[in-house]
N, C-alpha and C positions, 0 to 999 in steps of 0.2 A: 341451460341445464346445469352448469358448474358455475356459482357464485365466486370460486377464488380466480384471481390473477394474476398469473404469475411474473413477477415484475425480470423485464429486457436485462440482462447482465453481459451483454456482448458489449464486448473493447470496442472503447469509442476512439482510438489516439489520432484520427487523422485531424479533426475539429478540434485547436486548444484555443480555451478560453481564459488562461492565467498562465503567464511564463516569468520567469527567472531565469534570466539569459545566465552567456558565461563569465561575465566580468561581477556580474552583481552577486552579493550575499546578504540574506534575508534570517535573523537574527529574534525568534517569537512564535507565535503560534498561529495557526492558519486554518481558516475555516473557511471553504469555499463549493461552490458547485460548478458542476462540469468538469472540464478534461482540465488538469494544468501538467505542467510541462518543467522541469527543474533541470537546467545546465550548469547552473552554479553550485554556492554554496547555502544550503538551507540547515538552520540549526533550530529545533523545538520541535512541538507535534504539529502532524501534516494530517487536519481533518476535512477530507474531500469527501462528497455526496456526487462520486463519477470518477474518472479516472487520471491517474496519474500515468508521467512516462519522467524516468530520469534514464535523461542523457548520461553518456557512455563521461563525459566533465563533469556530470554533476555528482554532488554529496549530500547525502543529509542525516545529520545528528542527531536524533530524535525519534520516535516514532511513528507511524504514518498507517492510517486508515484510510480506507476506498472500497471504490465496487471494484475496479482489475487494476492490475498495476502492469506493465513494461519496466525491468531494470535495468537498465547497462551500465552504470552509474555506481555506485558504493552508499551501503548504509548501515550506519552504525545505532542501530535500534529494532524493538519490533515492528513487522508488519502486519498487519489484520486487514484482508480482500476477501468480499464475500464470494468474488467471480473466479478470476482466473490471475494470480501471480506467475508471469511470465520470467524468467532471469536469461540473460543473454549471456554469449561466452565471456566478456566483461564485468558481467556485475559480480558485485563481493558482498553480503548480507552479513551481518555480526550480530543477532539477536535474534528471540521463537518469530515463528512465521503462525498463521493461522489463516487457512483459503480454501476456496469453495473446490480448486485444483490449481496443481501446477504444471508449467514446464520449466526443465531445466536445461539448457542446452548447455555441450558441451566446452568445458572452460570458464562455467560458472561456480563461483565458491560461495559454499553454503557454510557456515556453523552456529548452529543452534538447534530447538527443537519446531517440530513440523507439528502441526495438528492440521487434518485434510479431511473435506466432507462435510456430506450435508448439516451437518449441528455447526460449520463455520460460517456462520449468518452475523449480520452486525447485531448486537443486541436489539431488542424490540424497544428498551426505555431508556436507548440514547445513550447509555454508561462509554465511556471513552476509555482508554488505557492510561491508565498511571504507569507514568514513567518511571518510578520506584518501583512498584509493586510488576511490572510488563503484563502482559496479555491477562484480562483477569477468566475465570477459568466459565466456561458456559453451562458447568452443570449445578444442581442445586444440592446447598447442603443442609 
């Protein structure tokens, strides 16, 4: 009766399929699928099709898109999660956020801007963020 599908966006972090421990630092840009997992140090844009989790050790410089994220970890860029950006009393975010919802538990430091809601979908034709330009904006001009 209903042709659409509404595509699963529950947090997937018990499953990872891509980790960077805590001694390693990974230095470029990352495209991957499935859950990855960052205890280290990651510097560039972080483009996952699933979810990410950084550790409460980890860092990353850059940007990073996903379906949900877990932070404990520190990140000094924007976020874009079309699901749910979770932030633990550990993490620290320094750049806009953009998500389908959040939690913010307390003792998590946020500064920047929020955009929340259903129009925070990944784009439909793939567009990434520019890391000059941050979050580019989903409505039409």
């Amino acid at each position: 009766m209903f042709s659409g599908k509404k595509e699963d966006t529950t947090p997937k972090y018990d499953k990872v399929d891509t980790l960077i421990g805590k001694s390693a630092a990974f230095n470029g840009n990352l495209e991957a699928e499935g859950t990855i997992r960052v205890e280290g140090i990651f510097e560039g844009e972080l483009n996952i099709k699933g979810d990410i989790v950084l550790g409460d050790t980890g860092k990353i410089i850059g940007n990073v898109i996903g379906t949900n994220a877990n932070i404990a970890g520190r990140v000094e860029g924007n976020v874009k999660v079309k699901g749910q950006l979770h932030l633990t009393p550990s993490a620290y975010i320094g750049g806009d956020i953009d998500v389908g919802n959040l939690v913010v538990d307390e003792g998590a430091v946020f500064t920047g801007k929020c955009h929340m809601g259903d129009n925070s979908t990944l784009p439909a034709d793939g567009n990434k963020i520019d890391s000059k330009q941050g979050i580019k904006s989903m409505t039409k001009q």
